[in-house]
N, C-alpha and C positions, 0 to 999 in steps of 0.2 A: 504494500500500500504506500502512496508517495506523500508528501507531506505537504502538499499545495489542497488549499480547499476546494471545497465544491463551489463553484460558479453558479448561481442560483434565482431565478427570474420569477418575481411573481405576478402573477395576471392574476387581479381580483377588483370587483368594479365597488365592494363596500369599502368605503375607508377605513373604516370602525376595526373590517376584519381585517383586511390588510396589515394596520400596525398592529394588531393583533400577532400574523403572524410572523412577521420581519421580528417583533420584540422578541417571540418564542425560538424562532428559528436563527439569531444575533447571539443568542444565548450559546450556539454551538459553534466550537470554534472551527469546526473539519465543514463552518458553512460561511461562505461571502456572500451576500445578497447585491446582484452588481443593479436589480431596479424594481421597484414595483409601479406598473403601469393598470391600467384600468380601459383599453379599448385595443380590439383586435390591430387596428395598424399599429401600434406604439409597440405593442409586444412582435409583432413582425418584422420591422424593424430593427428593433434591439438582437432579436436574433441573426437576422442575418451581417450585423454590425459585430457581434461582441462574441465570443467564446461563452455560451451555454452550456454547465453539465447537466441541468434540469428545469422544469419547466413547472411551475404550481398553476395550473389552469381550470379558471372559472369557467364555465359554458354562457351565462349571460356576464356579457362584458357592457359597458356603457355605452358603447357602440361596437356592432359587428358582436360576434360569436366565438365560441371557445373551438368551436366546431369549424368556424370561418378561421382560424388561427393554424388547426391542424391540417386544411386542406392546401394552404396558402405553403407551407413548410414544407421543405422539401427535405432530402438524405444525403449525408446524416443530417441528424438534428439532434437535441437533448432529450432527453428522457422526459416523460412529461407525465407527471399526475395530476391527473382531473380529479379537481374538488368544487362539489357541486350542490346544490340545493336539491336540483331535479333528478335525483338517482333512478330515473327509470327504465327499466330492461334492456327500452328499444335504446337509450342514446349508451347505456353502458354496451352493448351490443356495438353501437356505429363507434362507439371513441377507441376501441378495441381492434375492429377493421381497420381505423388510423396509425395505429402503430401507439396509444396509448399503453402504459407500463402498471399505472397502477389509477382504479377510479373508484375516488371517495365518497361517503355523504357528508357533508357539511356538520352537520347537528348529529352522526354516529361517530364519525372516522375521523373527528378534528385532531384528537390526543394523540391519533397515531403518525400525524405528517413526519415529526422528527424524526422518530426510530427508524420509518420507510426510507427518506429522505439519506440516512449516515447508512441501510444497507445498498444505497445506489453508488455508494464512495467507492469500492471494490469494483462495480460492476465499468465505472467510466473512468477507473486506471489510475485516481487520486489517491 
């Protein structure tokens, strides 16, 4: 494992949660948060601008989609877990066909971002 942290972007269109979760995930040092944006082009962007090891992705953005985000991305890209309000079958289904790695529900799955988040450290060679 190398000793450069994870490069880490979050798309989330609440602000509330957002510092939310930049303060929890600030907390770990094997994490950099290089921006959190709140609308599909801004997180497009930064992607194909900056070195992404992962991707914290809402599906309602404040404009544009979480969904419009993954189609938009091409390969490679960063790992990307969808955290969502709307965890229903069909879109955990579609973000899966996309190459999504791990999809949350907002209000079951919040606790677990960090733990998920330091075992993607191995998988993307940090």
């Amino acid at each position: 494992m190398g000793d450069s942290p994870l490069r880490v972007l979050l798309v989330e269109d609440s602000k509330r949660l957002a510092e939310r979760l930049r303060e929890a995930l600030e907390q770990l040092e094997e994490v950099h948060i290089i921006a959190t944006v709140d609308d599909e082009k801004s997180a497009v962007d930064i992607v194909r601008r900056e070195p992404i090891d992962v991707m914290v992705l809402d599906l309602q953005l404040r404009e544009g989609t979480g969904f419009g985000v993954l189609k938009t991305l091409g390969w490679p890209r960063p790992a990307v877990i969808v955290l969502t309000n709307y965890a229903l079958p069909e879109y955990q289904r579609r973000a899966t066909e996309l190459g999504v790695e791990f999809f949350l529900n907002k209000s079951r799955d919040y606790e677990k971002l960090p733990e998920i988040i330091l075992s993607l450290k191995d998988k993307t060679g940090h």
